[in-house]
N, C-alpha and C positions, 0 to 999 in steps of 0.2 A: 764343677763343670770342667772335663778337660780336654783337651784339641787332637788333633791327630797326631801331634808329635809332643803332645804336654801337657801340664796344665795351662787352662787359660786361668790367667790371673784377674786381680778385680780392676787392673790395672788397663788392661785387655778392655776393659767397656769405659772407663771412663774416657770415651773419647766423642768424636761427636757420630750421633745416633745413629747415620749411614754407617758409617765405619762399622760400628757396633754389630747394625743390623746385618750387616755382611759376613762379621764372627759369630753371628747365632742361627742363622739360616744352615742348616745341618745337623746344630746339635740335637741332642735327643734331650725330653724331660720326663721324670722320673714321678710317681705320686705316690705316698703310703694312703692307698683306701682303705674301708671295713672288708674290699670283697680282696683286698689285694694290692699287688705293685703295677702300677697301670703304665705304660711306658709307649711315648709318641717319640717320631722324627718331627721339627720343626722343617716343614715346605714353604711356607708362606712369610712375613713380616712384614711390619708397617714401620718407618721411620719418623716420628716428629722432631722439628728440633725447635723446641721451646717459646720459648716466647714470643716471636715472630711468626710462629705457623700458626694461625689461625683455625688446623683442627685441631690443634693441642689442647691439652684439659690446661696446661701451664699459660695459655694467653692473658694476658692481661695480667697477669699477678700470681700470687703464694697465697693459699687458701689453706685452712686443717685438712681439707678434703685431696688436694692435691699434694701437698708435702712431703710424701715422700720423695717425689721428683725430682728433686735439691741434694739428692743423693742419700746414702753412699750408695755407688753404681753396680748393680747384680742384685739389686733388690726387685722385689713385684710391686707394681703399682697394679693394683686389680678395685674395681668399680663396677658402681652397678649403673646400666645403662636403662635409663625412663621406664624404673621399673617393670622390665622385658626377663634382663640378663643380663650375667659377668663377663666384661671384658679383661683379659693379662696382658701387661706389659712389663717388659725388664727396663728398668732406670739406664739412663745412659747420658754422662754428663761430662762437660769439655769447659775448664775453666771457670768451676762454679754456675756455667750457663744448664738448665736443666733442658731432658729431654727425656723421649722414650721408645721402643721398641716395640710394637704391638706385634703378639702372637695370634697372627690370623688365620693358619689352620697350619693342620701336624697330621703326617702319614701313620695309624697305629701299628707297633711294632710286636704288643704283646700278645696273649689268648685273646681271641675277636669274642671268646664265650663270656670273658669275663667284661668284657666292655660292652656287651649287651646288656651282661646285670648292672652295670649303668646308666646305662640308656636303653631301657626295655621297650619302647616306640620306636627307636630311629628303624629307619626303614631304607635299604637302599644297601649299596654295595659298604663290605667293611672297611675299606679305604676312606668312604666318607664320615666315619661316626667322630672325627675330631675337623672336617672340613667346614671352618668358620668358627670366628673368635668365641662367641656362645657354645656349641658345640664341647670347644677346644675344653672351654674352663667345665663344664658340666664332667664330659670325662675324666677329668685330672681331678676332680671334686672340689675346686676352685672357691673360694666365696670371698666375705666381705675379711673375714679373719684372716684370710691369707694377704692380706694387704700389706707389705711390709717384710715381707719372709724373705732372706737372704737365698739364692736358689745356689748359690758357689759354697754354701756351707756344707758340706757333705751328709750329714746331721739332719736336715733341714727333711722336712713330709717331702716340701717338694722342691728337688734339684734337679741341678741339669748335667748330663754327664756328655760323652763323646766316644765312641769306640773307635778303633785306628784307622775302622773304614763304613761307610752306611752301610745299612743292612736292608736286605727283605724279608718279608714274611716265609719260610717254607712249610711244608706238610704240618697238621695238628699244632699251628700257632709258633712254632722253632723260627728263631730269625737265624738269616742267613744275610752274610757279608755279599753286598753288591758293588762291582766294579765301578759304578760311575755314582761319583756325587755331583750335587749341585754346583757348578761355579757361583761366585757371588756376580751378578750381575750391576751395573749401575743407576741406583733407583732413589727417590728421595721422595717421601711425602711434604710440602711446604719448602722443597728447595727447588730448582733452577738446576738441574743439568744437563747434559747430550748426547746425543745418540747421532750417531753417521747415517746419512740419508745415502742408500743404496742406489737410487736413482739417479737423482742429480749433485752426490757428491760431495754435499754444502753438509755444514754443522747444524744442528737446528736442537730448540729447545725439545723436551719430551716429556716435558710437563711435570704433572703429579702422578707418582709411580711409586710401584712397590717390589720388593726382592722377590721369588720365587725358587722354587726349585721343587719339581712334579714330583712324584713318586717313582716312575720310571729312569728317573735318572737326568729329566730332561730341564734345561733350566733359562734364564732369562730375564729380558725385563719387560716389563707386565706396564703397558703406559696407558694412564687414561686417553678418552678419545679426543680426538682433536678440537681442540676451544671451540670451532663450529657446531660440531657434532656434541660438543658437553651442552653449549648454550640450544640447540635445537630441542636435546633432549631435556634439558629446565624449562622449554618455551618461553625462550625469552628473545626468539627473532620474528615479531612480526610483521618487520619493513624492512627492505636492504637493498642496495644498491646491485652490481652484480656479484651474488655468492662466491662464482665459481673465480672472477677474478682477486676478488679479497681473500678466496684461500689458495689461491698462488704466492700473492704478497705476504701472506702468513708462513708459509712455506719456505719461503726464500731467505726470509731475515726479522731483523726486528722489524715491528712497526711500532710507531708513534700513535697515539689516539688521545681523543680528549673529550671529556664531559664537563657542560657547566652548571654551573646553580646560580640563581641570583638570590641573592640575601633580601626577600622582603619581609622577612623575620629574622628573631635573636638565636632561632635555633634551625637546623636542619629535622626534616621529617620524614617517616620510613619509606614514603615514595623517592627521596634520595639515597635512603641508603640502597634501592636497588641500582639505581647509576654507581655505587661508588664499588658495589659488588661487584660488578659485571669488570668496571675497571682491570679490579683487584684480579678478579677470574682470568684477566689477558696478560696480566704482569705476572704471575702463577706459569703461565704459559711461554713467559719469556719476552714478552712487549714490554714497551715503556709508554704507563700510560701520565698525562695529562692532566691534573686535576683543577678546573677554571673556578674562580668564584669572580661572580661580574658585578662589581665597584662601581662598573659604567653602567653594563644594561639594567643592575640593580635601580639605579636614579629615576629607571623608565618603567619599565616590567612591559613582560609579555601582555599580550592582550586577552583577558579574563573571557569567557565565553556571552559575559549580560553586560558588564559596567566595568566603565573606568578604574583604572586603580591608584588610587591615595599618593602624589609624591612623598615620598620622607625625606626628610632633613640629611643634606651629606652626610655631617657628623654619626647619625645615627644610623644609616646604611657605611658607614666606615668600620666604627664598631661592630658590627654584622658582621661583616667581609671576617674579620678576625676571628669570633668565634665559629664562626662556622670552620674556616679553616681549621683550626683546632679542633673541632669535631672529628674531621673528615682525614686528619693526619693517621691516626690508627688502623684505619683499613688499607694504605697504602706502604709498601719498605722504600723511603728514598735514600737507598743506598745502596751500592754494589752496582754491577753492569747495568740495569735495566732499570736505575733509580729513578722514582716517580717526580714530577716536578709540581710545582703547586703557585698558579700564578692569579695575577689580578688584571681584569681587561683594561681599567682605568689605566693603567700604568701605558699603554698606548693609544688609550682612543681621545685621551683626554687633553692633549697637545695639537688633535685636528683640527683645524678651524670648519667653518661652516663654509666656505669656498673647497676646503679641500673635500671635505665629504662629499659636496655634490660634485667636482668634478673627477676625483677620484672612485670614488664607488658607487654614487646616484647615477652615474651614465650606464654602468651597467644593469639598471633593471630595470623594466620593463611592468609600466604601471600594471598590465590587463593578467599580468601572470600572476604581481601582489595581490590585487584582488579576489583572485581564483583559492589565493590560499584560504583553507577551512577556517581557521581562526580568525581570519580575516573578514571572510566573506558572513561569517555569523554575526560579526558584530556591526556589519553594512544592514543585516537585516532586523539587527534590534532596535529599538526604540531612542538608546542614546546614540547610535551608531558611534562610530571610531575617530579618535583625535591623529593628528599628524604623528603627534611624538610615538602612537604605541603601533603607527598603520607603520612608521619604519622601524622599529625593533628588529625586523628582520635582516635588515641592511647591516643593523650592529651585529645580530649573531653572524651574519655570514664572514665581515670584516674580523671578529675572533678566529674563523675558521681560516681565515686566508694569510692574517697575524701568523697564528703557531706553524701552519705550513711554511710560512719565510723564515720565522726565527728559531721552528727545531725539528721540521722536515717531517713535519706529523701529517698523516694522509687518510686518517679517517675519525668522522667523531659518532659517539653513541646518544642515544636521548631518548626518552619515553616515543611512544609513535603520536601524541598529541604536538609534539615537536616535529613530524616528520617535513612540514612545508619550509620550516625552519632550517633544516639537516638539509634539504637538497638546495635552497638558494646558494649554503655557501658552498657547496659542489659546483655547483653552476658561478658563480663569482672564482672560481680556482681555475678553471677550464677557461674563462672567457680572459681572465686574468694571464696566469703563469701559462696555461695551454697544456693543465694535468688534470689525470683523472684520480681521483682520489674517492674513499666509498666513506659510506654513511650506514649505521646498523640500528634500527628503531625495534625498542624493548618494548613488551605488551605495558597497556594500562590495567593492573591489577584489580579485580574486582571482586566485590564477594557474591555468594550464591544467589542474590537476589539481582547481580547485575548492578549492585549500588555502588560508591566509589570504598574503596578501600583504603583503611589507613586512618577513618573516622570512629568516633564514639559518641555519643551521647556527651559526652565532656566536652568532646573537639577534637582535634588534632592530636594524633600520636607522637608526638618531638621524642626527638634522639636528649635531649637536655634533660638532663636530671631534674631540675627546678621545675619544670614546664610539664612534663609526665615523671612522674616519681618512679622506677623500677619496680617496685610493687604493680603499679599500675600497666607499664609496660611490658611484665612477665604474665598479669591476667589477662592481657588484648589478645596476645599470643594464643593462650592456652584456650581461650574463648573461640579459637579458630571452626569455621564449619564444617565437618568430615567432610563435606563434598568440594571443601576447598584446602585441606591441610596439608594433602598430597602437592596441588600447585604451590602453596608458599613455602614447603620445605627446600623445593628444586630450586627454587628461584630466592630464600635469602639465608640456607645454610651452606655450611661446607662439606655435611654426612653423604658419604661414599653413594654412589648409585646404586649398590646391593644393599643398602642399609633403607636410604629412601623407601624402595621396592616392597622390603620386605616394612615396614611401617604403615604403606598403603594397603601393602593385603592384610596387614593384623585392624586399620580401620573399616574395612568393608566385613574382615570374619569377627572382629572384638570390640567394635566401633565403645560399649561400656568403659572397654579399660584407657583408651583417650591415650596410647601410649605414641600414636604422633604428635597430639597436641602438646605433650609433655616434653617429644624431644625438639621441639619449635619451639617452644617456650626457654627452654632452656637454651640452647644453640644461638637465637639469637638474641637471646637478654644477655650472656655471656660473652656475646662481639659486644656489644655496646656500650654494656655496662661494667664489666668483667666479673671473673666467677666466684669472689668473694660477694660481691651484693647480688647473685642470684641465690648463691649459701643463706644470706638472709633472707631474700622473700620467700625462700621454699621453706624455712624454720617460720617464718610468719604466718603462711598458709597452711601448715599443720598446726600452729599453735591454737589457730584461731576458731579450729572447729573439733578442739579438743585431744588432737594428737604430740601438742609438742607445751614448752613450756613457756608460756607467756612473758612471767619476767626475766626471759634471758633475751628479750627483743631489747632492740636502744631504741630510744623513742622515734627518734624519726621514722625508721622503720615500723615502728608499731602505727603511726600518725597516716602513715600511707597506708598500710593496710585497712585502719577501720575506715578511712575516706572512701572506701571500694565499696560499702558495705553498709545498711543505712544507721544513722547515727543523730543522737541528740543531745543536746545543752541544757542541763539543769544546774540548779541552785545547789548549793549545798548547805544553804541556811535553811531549805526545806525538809533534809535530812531522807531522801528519796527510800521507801522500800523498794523491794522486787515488786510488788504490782506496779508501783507510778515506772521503775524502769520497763518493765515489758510494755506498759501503754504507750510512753513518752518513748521509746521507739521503734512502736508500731509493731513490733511482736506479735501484740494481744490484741484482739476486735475492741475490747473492752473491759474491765476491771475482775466481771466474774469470769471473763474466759482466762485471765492473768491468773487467778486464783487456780482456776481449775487445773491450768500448766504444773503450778505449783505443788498440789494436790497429787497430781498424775508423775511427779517426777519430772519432769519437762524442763524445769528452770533451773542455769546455770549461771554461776556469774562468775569471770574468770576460771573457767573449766573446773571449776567445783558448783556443785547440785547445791542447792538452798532449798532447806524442807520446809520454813513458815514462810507465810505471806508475810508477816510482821520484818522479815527480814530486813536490816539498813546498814552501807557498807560502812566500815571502819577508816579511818584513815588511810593504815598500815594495807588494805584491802586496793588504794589505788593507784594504778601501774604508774610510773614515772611521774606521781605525786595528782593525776589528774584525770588517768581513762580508768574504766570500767567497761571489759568485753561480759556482753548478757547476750546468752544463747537458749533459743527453744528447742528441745531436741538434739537431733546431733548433726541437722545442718543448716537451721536456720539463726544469722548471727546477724548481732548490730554492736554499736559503740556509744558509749554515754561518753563523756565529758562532764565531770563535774566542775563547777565555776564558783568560788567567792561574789559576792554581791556587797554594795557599800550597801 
């Protein structure tokens, strides 16, 4: 690859990813196909930088799958995306820290005839047959094998060169040097930059952005929509104070915001992780948000919609406080200008005495407005009706709200809209108080297609905690998602681009078989949570188990979550089980001749090899991490034996 005035060295990318992205935005790349030399100008990229960006394949960890990212820098990372399509990226890395450069679309520069015999479908003007990452790699003949290929090798199928000046297309396919290249503009995916506000003058964040440079010579930065406008389009405002004021304040400067949780469990749950999202979405943007865990309202809890709720033992809502914190630390950067803070309400509510409460914050509320709250008012009309301690909870969350407005000038909180009677009292306590207006932004209550609560199973609750929903389990809740709602939970709890959603939606309403949103949901957010090494595992798990992948390269635990998904049973080994008593004992088979008949017909599997007698009985050596046995009828219906010693 080399520059207008040279080569660019590999030296030239190891730097961090924007930079990078700014030295590749021009060049051209090069492909050796069957039909020929295929050759794009690069218009578009995408900048990750590593470990901190949150749409990076590198979050969370170094996986085999991601590895190459670790450098050396001018290499391809290329990947297949929820079995759709190949995405390219060139490696790009600053201090051992990895990152990458997506190649998000390229102007073509060679015969438009031969890039047809590439894409004999695309349809549309020749300018667009490399417009979008898929597009991009299909042309260049991209795949899983080019993962790894150095593109600065001159050598190499496919490289990137540079001529001393861009070119266009002229007459029967001839490029022709054009006067204007793209400048590099200033753009970062997962970073924080700025752009000059023409209007009023001020600096202001510009979010999540990408380099560009049109085909005509035209160039710039390309910024997602404004946090209002992103969260509108997730749907995820459906309570707010005044819009148009909150996006003045957005406008102008940082703001302050804050969300709480109270720990009445060991773990946080997916209905928190969309508070913690939304957070993240504002600090993305350039805000500093707040992260509350309530120490204090914890000791009480909000008021349930039927019945009281259990005090727990400080000790045990303290321990709480801590892990959740720890949960919740990975979805926020507390570092740099807009570094997130992560506080406990205990630590000032727990010094008030009971005089000062009521003359300091009881004066200002106003019993007939508490009672009118929904939460409130539901449980005057239930059967146990409401205790003091949970009818004032509200007084506590608003005292939080009017707390961080003193001590770190924060002026608006977000919270499910089951919270919204909650969010506006401490509005009302800050106005009556300090004498500010400060806003409140309530998130929808997620539900599934039936209108039932979301975020449930059959098991229970979906915990962010490993221990409490095992990743196997939390990667199938996902992918179990209902077309008619896969569309809403990708908006509202991944990071994948708005063009990407988009097109996910329309391939579920024209492809709904091939599940390929369920797939990039399942993945996107089993990989914030859990990171992209143990999604590696349960996607090896999920093919192993219905005969696509290889069993004994599971480690048990992973094998132990998956057969729990799946039904399963406990036998003797002193009974020495054939394949009939396994297919009965679990549930397979109606009954001993229809187990036979499985057998008979080819049907019976055990550990993804076919067992042709009925007499059949596993061996030792036969049982996975010295104790399971996977038995499968056909090719998708699976269970899990356990075999057990008996005294």
């Amino acid at each position: 690859m080399t520059g207008t005035s040279g080569p660019l060295h590999r030296a030239e990318l190891a730097v961090d990813p924007l930079e990078a992205a700014r030295r590749l935005l021009g060049a051209e790349m090069v492909a050796e196909v069957p039909e020929g030399d295929i050759r794009i100008r690069i218009v578009e990229v995408e900048a990750y930088r590593g470990e901190d960006d949150p749409g990076s394949h590198c979050y969370r960890g170094r996986t085999p799958r991601n590895d190459v990212m670790w450098g050396p820098a001018g290499h391809l990372y290329v990947y297949f995306v929820y079995g759709m399509h190949f995405c390219a990226n060139v490696v790009a890395l600053v201090d051992g820290r990895p990152g990458a450069v997506l190649l998000r679309a390229g102007e073509l520069l060679s015969d438009p005839a031969l890039a047809h015999v590439r894409r004999p479908t695309a349809r549309g003007r020749d300018a667009e047959l490399a417009r979008g990452p898929a597009r991009l790699c299909t042309l260049l003949g991209l795949a899983r094998e080019h993962n790894g290929t150095d593109v600065l090798d001159p050598a190499s199928s496919v490289r990137g060169t540079r001529d001393p000046g861009p070119r266009r297309r002229g007459p029967h396919g001839t490029a022709r040097r054009r006067r204007r290249g793209p400048a590099a503009a200033v753009a970062a995916v997962g970073g924080r930059v700025t752009r000059r506000d023409s209007v009023q003058g001020r600096t202001r964040p510009a979010g999540r952005s990408r380099l560009v440079g049109g085909p005509t010579g035209d160039n710039g930065l390309v910024t997602a929509p404004h946090i209002l406008d992103d969260l509108a389009w997730r749907g995820l405002i459906a309570q707010s104070t005044d819009l148009d004021a909150l996006r003045r304040d957005l406008d102008t400067g940082t703001v302050t915001l804050y969300s709480g949780i109270d720990p009445t469990a060991p773990s946080a749950h997916i209905g928190h992780l969309l508070q913690w999202l939304t957070l993240a979405r504002f600090q993305q943007a350039g805000h500093r948000p707040i992260a509350l865990v309530g120490g204090a309202t914890g000791l009480i809890g909000d008021p349930k919609p039927t019945s009281e709720r259990t005090l727990n033992d400080r000790d045990i809502v303290a321990g709480w406080v801590d892990k959740i914190g720890a949960q919740l630390r990975p979805f926020l950067d507390f570092t740099g200008e807009h570094a997130a803070l992560l506080v406990n309400n205990l630590d000032w509510t727990e010094g008030v005495s009971a005089l000062d409460f009521l003359r300091d914050l009881g004066k200002h509320f106003r019993v007939g407005r508490m009672l009118a709250k929904e939460a409130v008012s539901r449980r005057m009309e239930s059967d146990e009706g409401i205790s003091y301690a949970e009818f004032s909870y509200q007084i506590l969350q608003s005292y939080d709200f009017l707390e961080l407005h003193r001590r770190y000038g924060c002026t608006m909180q977000t919270g499910g809209s089951d919270q919204w009677g909650n969010l506006t009292s401490g509005i009302d306590l800050i106005h009556r108080v300090e004498g500010r207006s400060v806003h409140a932004l309530g998130t929808p209550l997620i539900t599934k297609a039936d209108g039932s609560k979301f975020g449930k199973t059959e098991a229970g609750t979906v915990w962010l905690d490993a221990d409490l929903t095992s990743p196997y389990a939390f990667y199938q809740f996902w992918i179990n998602a209902e077309d008619a709602k896969v569309g809403e939970y990708l908006r509202a709890f991944t990071w994948l681009p708005h063009e990407e959603i988009e097109e996910l939606e329309r391939l579920t309403v024209e492809k709904p078989q091939a599940r390929a949103a369920q797939r990039a949901l399942a993945e996107s957010v089993t990989t914030l949570v859990h990171g992209a090494e143990e999604v590696g595992r349960v996607q090896a798990a999920s093919q192993a188990l219905f005969g696509r992948g290889e069993l004994r390269e599971l480690d048990a635990a992973t094998l132990e979550a998956a057969l729990a998904e799946v039904p399963s049973a406990t036998l003797s080994r002193s009974e020495n089980p054939t394949i009939v008593d396994l297919l009965v004992g679990t549930g397979l088979a109606s009954g001993r001749g229809a187990a036979r008949r499985t057998v008979a017909e080819g049907g019976a599997y055990v550990n993804n090899t076919k067992v042709e007698t009925e007499d059949w009985t596993p061996a030792e050596t036969d049982l996975l991490h010295g104790r399971w046995l996977v038995v499968r009828r056909g090719k998708r219906t699976t269970a899990g034996v356990e075999l057990v010693s008996t005294g």
